[in-house]
C-alpha positions as CSV (number, residue, x, y, z in Angstrom):
1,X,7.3,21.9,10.3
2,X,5.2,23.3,7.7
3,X,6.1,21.1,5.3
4,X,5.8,17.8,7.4
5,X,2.3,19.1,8.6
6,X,0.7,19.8,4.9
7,X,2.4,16.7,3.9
8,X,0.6,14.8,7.3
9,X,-2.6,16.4,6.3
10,X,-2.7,15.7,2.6
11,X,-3.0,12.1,2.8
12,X,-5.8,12.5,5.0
13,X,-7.2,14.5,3.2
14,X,-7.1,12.2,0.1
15,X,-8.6,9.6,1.6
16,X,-11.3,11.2,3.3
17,X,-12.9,12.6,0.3
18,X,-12.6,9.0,-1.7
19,X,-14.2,7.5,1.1
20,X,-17.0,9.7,1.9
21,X,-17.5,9.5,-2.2
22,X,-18.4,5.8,-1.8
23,X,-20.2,6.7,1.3
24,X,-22.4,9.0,-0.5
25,X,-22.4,6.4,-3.7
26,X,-23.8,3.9,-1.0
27,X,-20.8,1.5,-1.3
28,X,-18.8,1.8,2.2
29,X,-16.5,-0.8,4.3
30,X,-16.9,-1.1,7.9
31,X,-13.9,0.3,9.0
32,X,-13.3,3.3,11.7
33,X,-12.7,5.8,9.4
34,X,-16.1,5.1,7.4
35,X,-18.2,4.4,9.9
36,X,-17.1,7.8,11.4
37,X,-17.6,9.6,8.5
38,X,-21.2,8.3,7.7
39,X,-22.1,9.0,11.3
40,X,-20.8,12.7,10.4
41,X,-22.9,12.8,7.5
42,X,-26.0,11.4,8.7
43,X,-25.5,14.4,11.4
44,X,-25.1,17.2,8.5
45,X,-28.3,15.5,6.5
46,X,-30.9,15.2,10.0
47,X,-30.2,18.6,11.1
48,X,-30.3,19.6,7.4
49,X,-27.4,21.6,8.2
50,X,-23.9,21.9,6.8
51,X,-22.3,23.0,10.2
52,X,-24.2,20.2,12.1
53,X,-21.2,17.8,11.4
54,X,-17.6,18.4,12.1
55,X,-15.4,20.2,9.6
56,X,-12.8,18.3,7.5
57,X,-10.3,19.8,9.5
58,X,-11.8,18.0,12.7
59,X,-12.0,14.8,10.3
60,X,-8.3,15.2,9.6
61,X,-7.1,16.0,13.2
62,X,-9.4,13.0,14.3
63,X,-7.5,10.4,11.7
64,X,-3.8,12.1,12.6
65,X,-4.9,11.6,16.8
66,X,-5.8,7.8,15.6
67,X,-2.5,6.9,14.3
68,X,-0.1,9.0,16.0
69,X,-1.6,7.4,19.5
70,X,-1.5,3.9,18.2
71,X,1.8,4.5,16.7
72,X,2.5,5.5,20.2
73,X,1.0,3.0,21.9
74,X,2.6,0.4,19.8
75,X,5.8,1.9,20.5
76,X,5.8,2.2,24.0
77,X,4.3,-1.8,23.9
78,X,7.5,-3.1,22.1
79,X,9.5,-0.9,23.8
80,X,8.5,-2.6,27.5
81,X,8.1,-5.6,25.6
82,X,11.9,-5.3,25.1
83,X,12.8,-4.4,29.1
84,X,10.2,-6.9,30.2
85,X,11.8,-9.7,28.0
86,X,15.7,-8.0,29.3
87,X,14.6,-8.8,33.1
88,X,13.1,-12.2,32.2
89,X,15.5,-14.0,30.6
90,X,14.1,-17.5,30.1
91,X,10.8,-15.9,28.5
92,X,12.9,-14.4,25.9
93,X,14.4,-17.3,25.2
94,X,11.0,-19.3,24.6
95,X,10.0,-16.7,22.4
96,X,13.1,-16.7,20.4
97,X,12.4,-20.7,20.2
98,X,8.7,-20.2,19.1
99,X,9.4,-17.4,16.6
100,X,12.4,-20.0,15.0
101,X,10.1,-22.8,15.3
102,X,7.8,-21.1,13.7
103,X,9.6,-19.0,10.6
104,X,13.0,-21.2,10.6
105,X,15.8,-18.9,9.6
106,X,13.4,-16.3,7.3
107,X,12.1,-13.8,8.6
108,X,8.5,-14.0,10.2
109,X,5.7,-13.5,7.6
110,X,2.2,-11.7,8.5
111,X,1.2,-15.3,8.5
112,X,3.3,-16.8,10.7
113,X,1.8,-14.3,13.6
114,X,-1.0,-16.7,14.6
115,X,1.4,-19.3,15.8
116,X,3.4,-17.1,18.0
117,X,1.1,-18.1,21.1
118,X,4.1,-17.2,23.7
119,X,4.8,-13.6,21.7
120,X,1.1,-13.5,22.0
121,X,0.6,-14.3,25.6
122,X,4.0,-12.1,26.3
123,X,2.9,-9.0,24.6
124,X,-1.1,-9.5,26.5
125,X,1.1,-9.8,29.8
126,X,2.7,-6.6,29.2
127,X,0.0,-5.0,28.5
128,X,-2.0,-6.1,31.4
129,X,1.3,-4.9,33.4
130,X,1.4,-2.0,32.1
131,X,-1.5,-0.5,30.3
132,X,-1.3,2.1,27.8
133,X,-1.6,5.9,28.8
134,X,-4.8,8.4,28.6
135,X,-5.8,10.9,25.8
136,X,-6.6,14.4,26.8
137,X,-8.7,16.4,24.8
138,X,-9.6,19.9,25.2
139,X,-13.0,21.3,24.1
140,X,-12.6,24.5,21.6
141,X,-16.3,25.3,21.6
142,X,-19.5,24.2,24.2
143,X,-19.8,20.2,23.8
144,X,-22.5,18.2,23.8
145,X,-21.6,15.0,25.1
146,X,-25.1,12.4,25.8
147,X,-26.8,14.3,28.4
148,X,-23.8,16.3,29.5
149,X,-22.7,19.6,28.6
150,X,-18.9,20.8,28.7
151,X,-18.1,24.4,28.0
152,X,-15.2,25.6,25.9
153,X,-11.5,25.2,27.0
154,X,-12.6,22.1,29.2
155,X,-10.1,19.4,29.2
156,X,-11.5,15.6,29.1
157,X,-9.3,12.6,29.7
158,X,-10.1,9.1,28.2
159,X,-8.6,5.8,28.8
160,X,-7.0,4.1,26.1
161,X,-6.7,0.7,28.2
């Protein structure tokens, strides 16, 4: 578990500090992960303080909670998608149709995705059916969240839907 977990927090790690270099160089994309980390740095350099900001071990638990929840949530999506499809047999059997009209007999390219309108409108349905759980976070330290104030050990719960 050691292992796996330096090896999880390595990449991270990697690609934080190229990408707050460009961010400090001036030269940034507009992605999550930069615009978080030039809000973070904006915070250390207005309170002129290196503990204003959150610590690159925040940074790095942030970016693992990212994509282990959407690898979750993607999951769980194809995974009803699948029992959804199971109960309603004729909808999996357009989509099979579109997805063969679509890529023939190879197998479907990144570009074919934008003319699977019934996988489209399947997977939205499913989602609407069942939308994707909650986060819970628990505060380690006294937060200050807009006007509100949590105190340590608090536990707040967000909708990923």
């Amino acid at each position: 578990m050691k292992h796996i977990n330096r090896e999880v927090g390595s990449l991270p790690t990697r690609i934080i500090e190229k990408r707050e270099k460009f961010i400090r160089a001036g030269d940034h994309k507009d992605d999550l992960l930069s615009l978080f980390l030039k809000s973070n740095l904006n915070e250390v350099e207005v309170n002129k303080n290196s503990g204003a900001g959150i610590s690159m071990a925040d940074v790095i638990e942030e970016c693992k909670l990212v994509y282990f929840t959407g690898q979750e949530i993607t999951t769980n999506l194809l995974t009803l998608t699948m029992i959804v499809l199971n109960m309603h047999n004729e909808w999996q059997e357009r989509a099979r149709e579109e997805v063969l009209q679509v890529s023939g007999n190879n197998k479907p390219h990144y570009d074919d995705l934008n003319g699977l309108k019934i996988v489209n409108m399947i997977l939205l349905e499913v989602m609407r059916l069942y939308p994707s759980t909650s986060l819970i976070r628990c505060t380690k330290k006294e937060t200050k969240l807009g006007d509100m104030s949590l105190p340590a050990t608090v536990h707040a719960i967000t909708s990923c839907a």
